[in-house]
C-alpha positions, 0 to 999 in steps of 0.5 A, spaced: 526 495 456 521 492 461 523 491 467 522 487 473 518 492 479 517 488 486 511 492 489 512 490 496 506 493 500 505 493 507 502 487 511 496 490 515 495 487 522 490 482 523 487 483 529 482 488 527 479 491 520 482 496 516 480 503 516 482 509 511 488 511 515 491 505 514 489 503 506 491 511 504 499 509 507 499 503 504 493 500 499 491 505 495 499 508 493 501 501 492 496 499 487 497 506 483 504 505 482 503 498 480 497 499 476 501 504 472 508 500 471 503 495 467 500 500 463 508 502 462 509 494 460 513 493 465 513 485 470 510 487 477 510 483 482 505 486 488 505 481 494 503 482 501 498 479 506 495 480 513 500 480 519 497 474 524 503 473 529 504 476 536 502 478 543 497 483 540 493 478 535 493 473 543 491 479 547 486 480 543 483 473 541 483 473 549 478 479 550 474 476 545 474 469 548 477 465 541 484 462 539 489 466 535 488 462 530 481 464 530 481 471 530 487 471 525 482 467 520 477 472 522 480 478 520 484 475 515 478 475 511 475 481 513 482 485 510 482 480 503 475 482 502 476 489 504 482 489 499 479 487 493 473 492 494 478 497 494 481 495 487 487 492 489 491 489 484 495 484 488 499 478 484 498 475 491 495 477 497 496 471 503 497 471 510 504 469 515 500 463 518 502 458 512 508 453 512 512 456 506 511 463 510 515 459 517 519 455 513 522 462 509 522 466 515 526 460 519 531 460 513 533 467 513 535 466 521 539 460 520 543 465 514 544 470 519 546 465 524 550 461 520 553 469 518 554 470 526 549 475 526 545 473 530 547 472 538 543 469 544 542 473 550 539 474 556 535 481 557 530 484 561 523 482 559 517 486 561 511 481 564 504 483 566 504 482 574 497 480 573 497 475 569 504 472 568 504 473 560 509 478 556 507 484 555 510 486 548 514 492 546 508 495 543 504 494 549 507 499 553 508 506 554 512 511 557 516 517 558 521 518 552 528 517 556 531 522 549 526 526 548 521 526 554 514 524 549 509 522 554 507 516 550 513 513 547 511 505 546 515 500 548 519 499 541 519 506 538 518 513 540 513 516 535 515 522 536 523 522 535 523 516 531 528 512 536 528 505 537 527 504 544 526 498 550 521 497 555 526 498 560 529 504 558 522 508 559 520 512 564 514 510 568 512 504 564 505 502 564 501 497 561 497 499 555 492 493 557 490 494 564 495 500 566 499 496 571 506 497 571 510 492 568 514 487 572 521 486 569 524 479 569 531 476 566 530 472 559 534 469 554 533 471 548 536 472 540 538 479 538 540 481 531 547 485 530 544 492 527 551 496 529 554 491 525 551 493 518 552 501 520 556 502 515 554 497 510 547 501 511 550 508 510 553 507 504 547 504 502 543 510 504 548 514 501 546 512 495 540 513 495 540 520 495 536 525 489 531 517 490 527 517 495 524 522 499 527 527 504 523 525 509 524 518 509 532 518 507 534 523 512 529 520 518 533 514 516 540 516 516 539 520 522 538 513 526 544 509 523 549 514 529 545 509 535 543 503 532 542 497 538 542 489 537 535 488 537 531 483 539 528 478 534 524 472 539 520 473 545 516 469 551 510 467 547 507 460 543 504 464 538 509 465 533 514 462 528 519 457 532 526 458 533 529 453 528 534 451 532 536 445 536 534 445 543 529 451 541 525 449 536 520 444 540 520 449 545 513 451 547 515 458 550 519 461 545 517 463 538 520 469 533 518 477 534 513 478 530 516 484 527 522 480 525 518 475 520 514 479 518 518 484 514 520 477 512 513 476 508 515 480 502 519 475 500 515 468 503 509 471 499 513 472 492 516 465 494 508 462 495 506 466 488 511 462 484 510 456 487 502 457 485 504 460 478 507 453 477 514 455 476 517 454 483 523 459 481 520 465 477 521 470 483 528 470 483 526 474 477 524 481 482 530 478 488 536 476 484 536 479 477 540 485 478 536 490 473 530 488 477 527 494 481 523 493 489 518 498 491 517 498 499 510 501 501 508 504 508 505 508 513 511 513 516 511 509 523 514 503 519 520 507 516 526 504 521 523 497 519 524 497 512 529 502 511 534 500 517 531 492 520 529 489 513 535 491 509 540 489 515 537 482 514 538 481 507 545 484 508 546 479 514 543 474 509 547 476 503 553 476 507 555 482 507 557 485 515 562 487 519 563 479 519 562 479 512 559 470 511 556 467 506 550 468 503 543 463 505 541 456 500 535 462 498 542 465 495 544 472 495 537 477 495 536 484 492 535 491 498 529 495 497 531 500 490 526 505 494 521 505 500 515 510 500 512 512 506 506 517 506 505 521 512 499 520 516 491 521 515 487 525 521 480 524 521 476 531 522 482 533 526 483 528 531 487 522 530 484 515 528 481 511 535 478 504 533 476 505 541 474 512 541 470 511 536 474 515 531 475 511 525 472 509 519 473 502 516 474 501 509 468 496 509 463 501 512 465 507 507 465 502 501 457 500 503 456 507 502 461 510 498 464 508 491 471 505 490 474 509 486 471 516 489 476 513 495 482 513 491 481 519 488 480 523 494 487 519 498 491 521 491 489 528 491 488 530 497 492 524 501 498 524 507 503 523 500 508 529 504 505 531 510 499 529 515 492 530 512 486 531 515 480 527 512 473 531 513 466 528 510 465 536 508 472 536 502 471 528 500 463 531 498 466 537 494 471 533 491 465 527 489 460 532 487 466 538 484 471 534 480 469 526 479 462 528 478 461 536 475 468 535 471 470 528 470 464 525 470 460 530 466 466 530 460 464 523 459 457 524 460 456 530 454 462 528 450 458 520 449 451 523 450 451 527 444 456 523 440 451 517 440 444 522 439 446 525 433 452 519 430 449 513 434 457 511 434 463 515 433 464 521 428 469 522 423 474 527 423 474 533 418 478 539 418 481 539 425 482 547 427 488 550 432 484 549 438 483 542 436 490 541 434 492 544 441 487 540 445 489 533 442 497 536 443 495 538 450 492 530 452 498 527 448 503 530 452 500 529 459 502 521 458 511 523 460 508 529 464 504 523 469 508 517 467 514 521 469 511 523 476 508 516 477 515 513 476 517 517 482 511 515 486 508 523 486 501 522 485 499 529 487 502 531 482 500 526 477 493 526 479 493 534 478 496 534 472 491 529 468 485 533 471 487 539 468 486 535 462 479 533 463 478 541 465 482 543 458 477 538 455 471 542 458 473 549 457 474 546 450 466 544 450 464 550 452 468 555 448 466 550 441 459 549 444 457 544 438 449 544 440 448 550 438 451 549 431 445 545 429 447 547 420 454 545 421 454 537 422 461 536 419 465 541 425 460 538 430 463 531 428 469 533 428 468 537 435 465 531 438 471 526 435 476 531 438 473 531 445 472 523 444 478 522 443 481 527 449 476 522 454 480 516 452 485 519 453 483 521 460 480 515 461 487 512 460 490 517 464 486 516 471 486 508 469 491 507 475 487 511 480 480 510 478 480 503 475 473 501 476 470 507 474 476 507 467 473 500 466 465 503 465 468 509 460 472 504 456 465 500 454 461 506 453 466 508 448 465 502 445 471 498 447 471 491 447 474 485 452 477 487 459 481 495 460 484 494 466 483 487 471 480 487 477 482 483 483 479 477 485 479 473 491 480 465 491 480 459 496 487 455 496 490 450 500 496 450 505 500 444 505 497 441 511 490 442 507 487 448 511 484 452 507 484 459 506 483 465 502 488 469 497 487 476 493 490 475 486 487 477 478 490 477 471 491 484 470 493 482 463 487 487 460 488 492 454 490 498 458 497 500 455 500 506 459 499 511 451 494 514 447 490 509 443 486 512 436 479 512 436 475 509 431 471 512 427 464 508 427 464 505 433 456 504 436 456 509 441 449 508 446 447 514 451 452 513 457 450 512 464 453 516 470 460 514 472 459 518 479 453 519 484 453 525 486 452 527 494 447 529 498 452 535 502 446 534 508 452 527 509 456 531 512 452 532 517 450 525 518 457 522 518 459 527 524 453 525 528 456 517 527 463 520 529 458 523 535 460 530 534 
């Protein structure tokens, strides 16, 4: 029976572009997972956007001489481009600067308020000596008072996974100018995380055989020190307080990682209201078989598998202090949260300002999409750090996409269509074809089933010894030397044909655009596997903006379909380029080495 999946993707940050780091943590699995629960038949809903609130997008619009309005909608477009370059199939990517965002946002803080979950109180916080602004969480570093890390920020220390305060660092500097940051008395609201520790910890405990280890035990080793938190902060950049005699304030606005965890389910809202039916989300918050897929770097761990669910928890009614659930009504926790490790580059950690980096817009003017997702699924942090290096992503293009896969698609079809002109007809099969077409068949449970548990290693490995399988059954079968045998030669290619569909099926979810050209080689008709889009819409003030959508509705179903035979068949084109290893050397001499 079709479920309904929420595919709920990180939201990136909008004060710069995108590099491969961050789209191997949070783009390229998302976008697997949901391609392949469609192909399953089930309802995806992937939503995310750009992350645009906060000090950071202010600091930055300050260096650059614009508003933070302006630089939202600068790189908010860069990231949506990018994104869809990359293949992304969102249902609806936006942004956290639209009026359904606020107004969604502003709804779950009245809930936890009205529930008693969130209380006013005055702290200390951190102010810049030299410019009078608040410095955010982020901004500053220290000595880790827990574990003595030099380089804790001001929010989370890396190292241990502790949530922290500024104040609680030793030797706090500014992360800006270096400076040592002033602290000052300010009021501000906090949301009650110690009195979720027991709601969250049996819902952790639940969890136990679903999600990874990695994730479930950092998590639950957090729930002994769980701290109110706070969710304003002294800006005027940022979601108001929706509050009487706070909500007019120009000096107070929501913490910017508050709202935007809040995201997924304002970007689920928007799509409804755009798809024409205002409450068709509640299909993925409220339906109780729905199931809610949360994708992210490892550094956002504690805000999805602690900060977030304590929100719904808190919305939902359902404490220490139990309440009532919100107008929204009750919402459905997080089924699991995927967190990959992180991507090294060339054996140093990614720098935009040291120059250590590449961005996605960069690679893909270089490079093919596809030979980028390939890469990030076989080679990826899915269960430990990765090092990205020029020298592996040259051996696998040129050993697996193009001498494996591509030359498959390339022998298979150019033989068909020079001595058939479209494709063979079957005679008597043999055990080897027998035991090949068994082999393809039986890779679809074998990849869905590590798919479904968000293993794309695995999944990508076992589809490629497939291909492999395939080739070694060309060679052993050699049909261009069985010149007087055109009946075993048919029915040879129809074998190999039909293994090459059956990949091309296999690797739809990882290579979804180079999956799209095998399909029209083999003479398939209409859309395999849809592609996003980027559209114009409107805000309801009128301000325009760009969103990432697409119909995703094509062929592709996640089984093996039979090849007809007499379909016309043209010489194939290359399905990758290969390349020159001397790229090695010259993207090492971009990186300064």
């Amino acid at each position: 029976m079709a479920q309904h999946i929420l595919t709920a993707v990180a939201w990136p940050y909008a004060n710069g572009p995108r590099h491969i780091g961050h789209v191997s943590g949070f783009g390229v699995p998302s976008d697997v997972f949901s391609r392949y629960q469609r192909m399953a038949g089930n309802h995806v809903l992937m939503v995310s956007g750009t992350d645009e609130h906060g000090t950071p997008i202010q600091v930055q619009a300050d260096r650059e001489g614009v508003t933070a309005r302006e630089l939202a909608d600068r790189y908010n477009r860069v990231i949506a481009e990018d994104l869809t370059a990359l293949g992304l199939s969102y249902d609806l990517f936006t942004r956290t600067t639209t009026s359904n965002h606020y107004a969604v946002a502003q709804e779950i803080f009245k809930g936890l308020y009205a529930n008693g979950y969130i209380f006013p109180k005055t702290t200390l916080g951190a102010v810049s000596p030299s410019t009078g602004r608040t410095l955010p969480d982020r901004y500053i570093e220290g000595t880790c008072p827990i574990c003595g890390y030099d380089g804790a920020r001001g929010d989370q220390c890396d190292n241990c996974g502790n949530q922290l305060d500024p104040v609680d660092l030793i030797e706090p500097r500014s992360r800006i100018n270096g400076e040592k940051p002033k602290f000052v008395e300010t009021e501000h609201f906090m949301l009650d995380l110690p009195a979720f520790t027991e709601a969250l910890g049996s819902w952790l405990q639940s969890k136990q055989g679903e999600w990874r280890p990695n994730v479930l035990k950092f998590s639950l080793n957090l729930l002994g020190d769980l701290q109110p938190r706070a969710i304003s902060r002294d800006l005027d950049w940022g979601v108001p307080i929706p509050l009487d005699g706070w909500r007019d304030r120009g000096d107070k606005r929501l913490y910017v990682w508050f709202d935007a965890v809040i995201g997924y389910l304002s970007a689920s809202i928007e799509w409804a209201r755009r798809s024409g039916d205002p409450d068709a989300w509640r299909q993925w918050w409220q339906n109780p078989d729905a199931r809610g897929y949360y994708f992210m770097g490892k550094d956002n761990i504690v805000f999805h598998s602690e900060i977030w669910p304590a929100m719904l928890l808190g919305y939902n009614g359902k404490g220490a202090r139990d309440g009532d659930p919100g107008s929204l009504g009750e919402l459905a926790l997080p089924s699991e949260v995927v967190s990959s490790e992180f991507l090294t580059m060339e054996g140093r950690k990614f720098s935009s300002s040291r120059q250590v980096v590449i961005y996605v817009r960069d690679f893909l003017s270089r490079y093919d999409a596809d030979a980028l997702r390939y890469y990030i699924a076989v080679a990826g942090p899915e269960n430990q750090d990765t090092d990205f290096t020029w020298s592996e992503f040259v051996n696998r293009n040129n050993g697996e996409l193009v001498a494996a896969w591509g030359n498959l698609v390339n022998r298979s079809i150019s033989m068909a269509a020079k001595n058939f002109g479209a494709v063979p007809e079957a005679g008597d099969l043999t055990d080897a074809d027998r035991a090949l077409l068994a082999r393809s068949k039986a890779a679809f449970p074998a990849v869905g089933a590590e798919l479904g548990r968000s293993r794309f290693k695995n999944a990508v490995t076992e589809a490629f010894d497939v291909v492999r399988d395939a080739n070694r059954y060309l060679a052993e079968q050699e049909p261009w030397k069985r010149k007087d045998e055109p009946e075993r030669v048919k029915s040879i290619l129809h074998v190999a044909l039909q293994v090459v569909d059956d990949a091309k099926t296999l690797l739809t979810p990882f290579l979804p655009a180079s999956s799209n050209k095998v399909h029209a080689m083999l003479g398939g008709q209409g859309v395999w596997s849809g592609m996003p889009e980027m559209r114009e819409v409107a805000d309801e003030d009128g301000r325009g903006y760009p969103v990432i959508t697409g119909d995703y509705h094509g062929a592709a179903k996640w089984e093996p379909a039979p090849i007809r035979p007499g379909t016309p068949l043209a010489p194939p084109t290359p399905l990758f380029a290969k390349l020159d290893p001397k790229l090695v050397d010259e993207e090492l001499a971009r990186l300064g080495e």
